[in-house]
C-alpha positions as CSV (number, residue, x, y, z in Angstrom):
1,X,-13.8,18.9,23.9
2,X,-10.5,17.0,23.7
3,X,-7.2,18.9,24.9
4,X,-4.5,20.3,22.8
5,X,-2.3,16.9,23.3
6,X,-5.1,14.6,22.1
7,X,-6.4,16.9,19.6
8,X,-2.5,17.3,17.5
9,X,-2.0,13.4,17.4
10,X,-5.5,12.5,16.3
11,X,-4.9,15.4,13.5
12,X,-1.9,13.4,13.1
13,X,-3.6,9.9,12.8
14,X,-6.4,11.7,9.9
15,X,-3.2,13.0,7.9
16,X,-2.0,9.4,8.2
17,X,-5.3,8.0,7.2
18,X,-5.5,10.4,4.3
19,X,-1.7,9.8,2.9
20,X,-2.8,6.2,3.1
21,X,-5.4,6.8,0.7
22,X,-3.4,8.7,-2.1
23,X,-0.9,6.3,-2.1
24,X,-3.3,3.6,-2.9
25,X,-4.5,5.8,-5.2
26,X,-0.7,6.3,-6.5
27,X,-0.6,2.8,-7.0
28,X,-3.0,1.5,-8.9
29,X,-2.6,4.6,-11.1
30,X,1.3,3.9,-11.9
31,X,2.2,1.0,-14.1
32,X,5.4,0.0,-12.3
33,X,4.5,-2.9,-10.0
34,X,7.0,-5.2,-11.4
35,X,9.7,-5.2,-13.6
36,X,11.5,-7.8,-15.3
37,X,14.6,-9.2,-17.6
38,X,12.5,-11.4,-20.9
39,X,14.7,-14.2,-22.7
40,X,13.1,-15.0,-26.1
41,X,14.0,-18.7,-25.7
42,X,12.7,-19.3,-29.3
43,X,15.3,-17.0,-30.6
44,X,17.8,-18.8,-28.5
45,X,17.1,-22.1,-29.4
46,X,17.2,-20.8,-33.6
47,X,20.9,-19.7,-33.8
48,X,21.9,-22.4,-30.3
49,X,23.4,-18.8,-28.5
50,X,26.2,-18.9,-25.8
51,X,26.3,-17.4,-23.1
52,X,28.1,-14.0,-24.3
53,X,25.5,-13.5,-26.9
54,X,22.4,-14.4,-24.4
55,X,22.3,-10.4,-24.1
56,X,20.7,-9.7,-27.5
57,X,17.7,-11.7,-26.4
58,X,17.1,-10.6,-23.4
59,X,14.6,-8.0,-23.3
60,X,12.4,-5.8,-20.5
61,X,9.1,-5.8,-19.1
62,X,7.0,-3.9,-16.7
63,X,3.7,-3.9,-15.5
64,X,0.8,-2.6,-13.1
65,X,-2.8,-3.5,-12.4
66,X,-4.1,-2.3,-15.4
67,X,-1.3,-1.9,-18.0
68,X,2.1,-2.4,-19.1
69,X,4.9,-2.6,-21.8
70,X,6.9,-5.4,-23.0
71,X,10.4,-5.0,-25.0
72,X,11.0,-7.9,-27.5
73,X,14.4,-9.3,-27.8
74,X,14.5,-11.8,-30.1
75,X,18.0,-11.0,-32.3
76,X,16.7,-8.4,-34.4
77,X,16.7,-5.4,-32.0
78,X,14.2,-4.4,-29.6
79,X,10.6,-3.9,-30.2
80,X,8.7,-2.0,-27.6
81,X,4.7,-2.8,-27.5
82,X,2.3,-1.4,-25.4
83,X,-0.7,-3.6,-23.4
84,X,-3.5,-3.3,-21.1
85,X,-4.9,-5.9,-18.5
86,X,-8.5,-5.8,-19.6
87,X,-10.5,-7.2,-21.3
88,X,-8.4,-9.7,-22.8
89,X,-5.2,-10.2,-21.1
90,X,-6.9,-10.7,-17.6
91,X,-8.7,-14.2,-19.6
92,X,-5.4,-15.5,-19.2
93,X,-4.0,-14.8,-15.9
94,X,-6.1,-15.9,-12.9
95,X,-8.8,-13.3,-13.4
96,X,-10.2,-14.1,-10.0
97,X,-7.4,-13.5,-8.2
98,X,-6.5,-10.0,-10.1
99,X,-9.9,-8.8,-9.3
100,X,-9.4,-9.9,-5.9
101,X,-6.3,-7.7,-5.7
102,X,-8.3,-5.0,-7.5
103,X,-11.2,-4.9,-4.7
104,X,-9.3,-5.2,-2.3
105,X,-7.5,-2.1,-2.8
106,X,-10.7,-0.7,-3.8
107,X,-11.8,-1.5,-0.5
108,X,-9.0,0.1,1.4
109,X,-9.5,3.5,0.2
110,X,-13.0,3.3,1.5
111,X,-11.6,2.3,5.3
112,X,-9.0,4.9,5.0
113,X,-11.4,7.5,4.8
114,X,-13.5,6.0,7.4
115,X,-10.3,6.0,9.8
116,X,-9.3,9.0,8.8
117,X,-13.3,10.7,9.5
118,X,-13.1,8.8,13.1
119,X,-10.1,10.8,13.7
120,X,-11.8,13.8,12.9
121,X,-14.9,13.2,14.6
122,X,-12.6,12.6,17.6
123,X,-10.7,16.0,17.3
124,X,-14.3,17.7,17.4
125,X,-15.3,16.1,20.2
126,X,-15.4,13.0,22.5
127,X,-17.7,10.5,21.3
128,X,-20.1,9.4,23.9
129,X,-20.3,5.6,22.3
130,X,-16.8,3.8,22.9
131,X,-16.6,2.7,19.7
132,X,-16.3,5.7,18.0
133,X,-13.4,6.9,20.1
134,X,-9.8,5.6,20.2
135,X,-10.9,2.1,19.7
136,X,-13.1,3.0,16.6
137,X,-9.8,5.0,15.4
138,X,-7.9,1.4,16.0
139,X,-10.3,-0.7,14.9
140,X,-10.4,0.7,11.1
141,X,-6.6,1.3,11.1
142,X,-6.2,-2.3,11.6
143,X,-8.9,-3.3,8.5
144,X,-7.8,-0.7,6.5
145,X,-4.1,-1.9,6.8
146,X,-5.1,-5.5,7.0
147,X,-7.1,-5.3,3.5
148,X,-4.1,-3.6,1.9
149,X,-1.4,-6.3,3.4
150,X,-3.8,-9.1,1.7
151,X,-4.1,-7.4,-1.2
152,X,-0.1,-7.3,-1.0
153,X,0.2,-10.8,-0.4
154,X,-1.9,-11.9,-3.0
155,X,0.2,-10.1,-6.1
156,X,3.2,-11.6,-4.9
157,X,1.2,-14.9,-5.1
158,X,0.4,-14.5,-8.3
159,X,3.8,-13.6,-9.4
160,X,5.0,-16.7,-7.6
161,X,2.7,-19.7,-7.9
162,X,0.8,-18.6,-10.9
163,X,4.0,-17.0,-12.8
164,X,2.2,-13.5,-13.5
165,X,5.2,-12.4,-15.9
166,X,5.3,-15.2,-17.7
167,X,1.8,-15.5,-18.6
168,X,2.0,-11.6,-19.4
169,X,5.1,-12.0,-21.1
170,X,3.5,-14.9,-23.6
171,X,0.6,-13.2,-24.5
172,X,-0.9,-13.3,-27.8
173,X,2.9,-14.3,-29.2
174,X,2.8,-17.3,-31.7
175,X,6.2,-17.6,-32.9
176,X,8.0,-17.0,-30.0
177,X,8.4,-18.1,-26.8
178,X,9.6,-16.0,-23.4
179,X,11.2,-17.0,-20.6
180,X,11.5,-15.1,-17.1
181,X,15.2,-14.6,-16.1
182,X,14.6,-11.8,-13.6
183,X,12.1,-10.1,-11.6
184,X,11.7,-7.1,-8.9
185,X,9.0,-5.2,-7.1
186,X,8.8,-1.8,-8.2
187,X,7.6,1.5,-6.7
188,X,4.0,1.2,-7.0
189,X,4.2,-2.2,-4.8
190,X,6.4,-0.4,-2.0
191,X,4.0,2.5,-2.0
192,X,1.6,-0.2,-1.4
193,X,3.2,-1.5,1.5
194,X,4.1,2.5,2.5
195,X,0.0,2.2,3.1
196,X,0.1,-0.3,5.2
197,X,2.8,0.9,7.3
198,X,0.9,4.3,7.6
199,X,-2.0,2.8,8.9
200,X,0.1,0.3,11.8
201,X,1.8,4.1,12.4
202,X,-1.8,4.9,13.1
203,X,-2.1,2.7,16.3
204,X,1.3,3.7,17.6
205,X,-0.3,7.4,17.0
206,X,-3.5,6.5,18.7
207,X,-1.6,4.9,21.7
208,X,0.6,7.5,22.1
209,X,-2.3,10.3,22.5
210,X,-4.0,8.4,25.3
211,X,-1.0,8.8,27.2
212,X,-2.1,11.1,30.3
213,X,-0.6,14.4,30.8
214,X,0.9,15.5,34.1
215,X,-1.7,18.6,35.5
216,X,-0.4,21.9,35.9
217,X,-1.4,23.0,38.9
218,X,-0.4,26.6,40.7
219,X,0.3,26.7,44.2
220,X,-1.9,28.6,46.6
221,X,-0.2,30.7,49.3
222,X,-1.7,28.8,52.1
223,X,-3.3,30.9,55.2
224,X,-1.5,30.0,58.3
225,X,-4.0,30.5,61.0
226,X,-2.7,31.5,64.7
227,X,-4.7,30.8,68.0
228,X,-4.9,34.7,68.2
229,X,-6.8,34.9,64.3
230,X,-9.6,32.5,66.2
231,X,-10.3,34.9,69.0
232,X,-10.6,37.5,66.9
C-alpha cells in the first residue's frame, strides 16, 4: 500500500483529472466561445455613414461549437436570430476542421478519465507494471492535455486563417453583407485552456508525491556494556 503522503497527492492528481473533464464538458456545452462587434457594410455603403453614425450598424455575435446568436444592425434597430452549427451551417465553414476540434475534445474527456482511474489505481495500491504507476499517471496527463491544447489551437486557427466569424456572420444573408470589426475569446475557450492547465498541474502533482519522506525513527536507549556485565 502507498503511504499517507503519496496516497493525498495522487487523490489530488484524480480530482485534477476529473475537474479536467467537466470543464470540457462546460465547454462544449456553453455557447460563448467567441464574441464579436458585426458592421452591416451593406447598410453602410446605402446611406455612405460617418464615422459618428457607424454605431447604428454595428451589431453583436457569439458563438460555440454547436450554436450561437447573431444581432443584425443594419439601420433599422437590432434584430436578434438564433442558429445552430449543424447540419447546414458547418457546409460552409471548414467542416473538417470543426469536426476535428469536435473529436478532439471528445477525445480528451476519454484520457481524462483514464488519468484520473490511474491515479486511483495508484491510491489502492502500487502497481507491479511501471507503466501503470507514476509514469502511466504522466504519461496520460500529458495526452490528455496535449489533445485539448490542439484542439485549442486549431479554433483559433479557424478564427484566424479561415475567418470563422465572418463566414458565421454571412450565413444564409442575401441582401446584406457583414463585416468583422472586433473579436475576443470567451469563457468557454479559457475553460478550455483551464483543462489543459489542470492536466500540466497534474505532472507537477505527480512529481511532487515522489518526493521521499524523511523516516521517523525513535531512539533506542542503547545498553552500555561494562567488562564486569561479561563476567557475569
Amino acid at each position: 500500500m502507498p503511504g499517507w503522503f503519496k496516497k493525498a497527492w495522487y487523490g489530488l492528481a484524480s480530482l485534477l483529472s476529473f475537474s479536467s473533464f467537466l470543464l470540457i464538458i462546460v465547454a462544449l456545452a456553453v455557447p460563448h466561445w467567441l464574441s464579436g462587434k458585426i458592421l452591416c457594410q451593406t447598410g453602410v455603403d446605402l446611406v455612405n455613414a460617418t464615422d459618428p453614425e457607424l454605431v447604428k450598424f454595428i451589431g453583436d455575435i457569439y458563438y460555440g461549437l454547436f450554436r450561437g446568436c447573431k444581432i443584425r444592425q443594419c439601420g433599422l434597430g437590432g434584430r436578434q436570430s438564433q442558429f445552430t452549427i449543424f447540419p447546414h451551417l458547418v457546409k460552409e465553414l471548414n467542416a473538417s476542421l470543426h469536426v476535428t476540434i469536435l473529436l478532439l475534445l471528445f477525445l480528451a474527456l476519454a484520457l481524462a478519465l483514464v488519468s484520473m482511474g490511474f491515479a486511483i489505481l495508484n491510491i489502492i495500491q502500487v502497481p507491479y507494471r511501471a507503466v501503470n504507476g507514476p509514469g502511466g499517471i504522466c504519461l496520460w496527463n500529458v495526452l490528455a492535455g496535449g489533445v485539448v491544447a490542439l484542439a485549442i489551437g486549431s479554433f483559433m486557427a479557424a478564427v484566424k486563417f479561415h475567418d470563422l466569424t465572418e463566414r458565421i456572420a454571412n450565413f444564409q444573408e442575401r441582401l446584406f453583407q457583414f463585416v468583422v470589426v472586433e473579436e475576443q475569446y470567451e469563457e468557454s475557450f479559457w475553460i478550455c485552456v483551464a483543462s489543459a492547465s489542470a492536466h500540466a498541474a497534474n505532472l507537477v502533482v505527480v512529481a511532487i508525491s515522489q518526493i521521499p519522506l524523511p523516516e521517523i525513527k525513535t531512539k533506542m536507549e542503547e545498553a552500555t556494556v561494562t567488562p564486569e556485565d561479561i563476567l557475569y
